[in-house]
C-alpha positions, 0 to 999 in steps of 0.5 A: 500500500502506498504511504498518504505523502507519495499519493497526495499531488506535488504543489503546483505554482499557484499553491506556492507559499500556501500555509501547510495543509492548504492544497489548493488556497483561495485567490485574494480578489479586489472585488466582492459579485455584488448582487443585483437585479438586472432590469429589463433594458439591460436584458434586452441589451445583452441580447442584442448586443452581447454576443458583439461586444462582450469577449469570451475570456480566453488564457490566451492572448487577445488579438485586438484588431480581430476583436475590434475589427480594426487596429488602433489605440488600446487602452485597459479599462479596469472596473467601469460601474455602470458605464457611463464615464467609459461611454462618454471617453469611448464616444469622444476619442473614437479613433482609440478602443477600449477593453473593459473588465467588469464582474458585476452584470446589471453594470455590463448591461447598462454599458451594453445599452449605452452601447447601442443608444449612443452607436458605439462601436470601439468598446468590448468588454469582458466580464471576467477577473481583470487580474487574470485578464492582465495575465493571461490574455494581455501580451506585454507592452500590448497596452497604450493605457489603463483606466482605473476609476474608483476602484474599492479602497478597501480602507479597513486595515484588515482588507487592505490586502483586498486593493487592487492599486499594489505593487504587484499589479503596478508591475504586471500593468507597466510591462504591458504598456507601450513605451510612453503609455500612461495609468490613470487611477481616479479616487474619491477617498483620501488616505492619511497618506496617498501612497497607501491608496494608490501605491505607486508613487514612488520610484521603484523598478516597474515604474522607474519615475513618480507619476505626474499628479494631474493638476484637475485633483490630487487624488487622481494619478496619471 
């Protein structure tokens, strides 16, 4: 008979630095699926529309021109809400396309009817963990922006593990931008310390220079 430590399977990378006992530990995730009834409009918006605009999600990398029908610009959208600040950027910068991530469905309903309202045709979305997007679909320096509005500041000490702005993702999103491409991280919430919402304001080796604080509010990082 064979002894239970030459059955149990060897750690794979993603069980790397997992407490002892834990094969299979579970991802921190920056966003909780909110509940949310999906109304009618929104309904009718993924029928019409979902099957153009919403992307599958792939571990593969994405090939934008097939997606968008065309090549030019790609900016990142992380996390769009309901859609309306990332309808109105789409509509007036029509020469650039928009890949936007978002888990909650009654928000990629109402981005979808925005979508369909206003003839928008240089937006896609998938509805799907940005991060494993990032990794898994994004090749590097693939990218010529990434939005960030508002994400979760998580400002409770015991969640902040849970932001999404860390080091880690900093890093991950500086390889895949082009040379001369630009993060821009909107927030609501001012912290003791601006670094400890948005974590990347000090030199480090994946964003070599400070970012430049945008002059229109000193919570929003470009």
């Amino acid at each position: 008979m064979l002894s239970a430590s030459s059955t149990a399977p060897a750690p794979g990378p993603a069980d790397a630095g997992a407490p002892a006992g834990v094969a299979h530990p579970k991802t921190i995730k920056s966003f909780v699926r909110r509940a949310g009834r999906t109304t009618t409009g929104q309904a009718k918006a993924f029928a019409e529309y979902g099957a153009r605009y919403v992307l599958p999600y792939a571990a593969a990398p994405l090939d934008a021109a097939a997606a968008f029908g065309r090549s030019a610009p790609l900016v990142l959208e992380i996390g769009f809400g309901m859609g309306e600040a990332t309808a109105h950027i789409a509509r007036v910068r029509p020469q650039d396309d928009f890949l936007c991530c978002e888990v909650h469905e009654p928000g990629v309903g109402a981005l979808l009817k925005r979508i369909g309202e206003q003839g928008l045709t240089n937006i896609r979305i998938l509805q799907h963990d940005a991060v494993e997007v990032i990794d898994h679909m994004l090749a590097p320096g693939s990218l010529d922006g990434v939005h960030i509005f508002f994400p979760d500041p998580w400002h409770k000490k015991k969640h902040n593990k849970r932001r999404l702005i860390q080091p880690p993702l900093v890093a991950k999103l500086a390889a895949r931008l082009k040379p001369g491409g630009y993060l821009h991280c909107a927030t609501d919430w001012q912290p003791p310390t601006p670094s400890r919402c948005c974590r990347c304001s000090a030199p480090s080796p994946c964003w070599p220079t400070p970012p430049r604080a945008m002059p229109a509010s000193p919570t929003t990082v470009r």
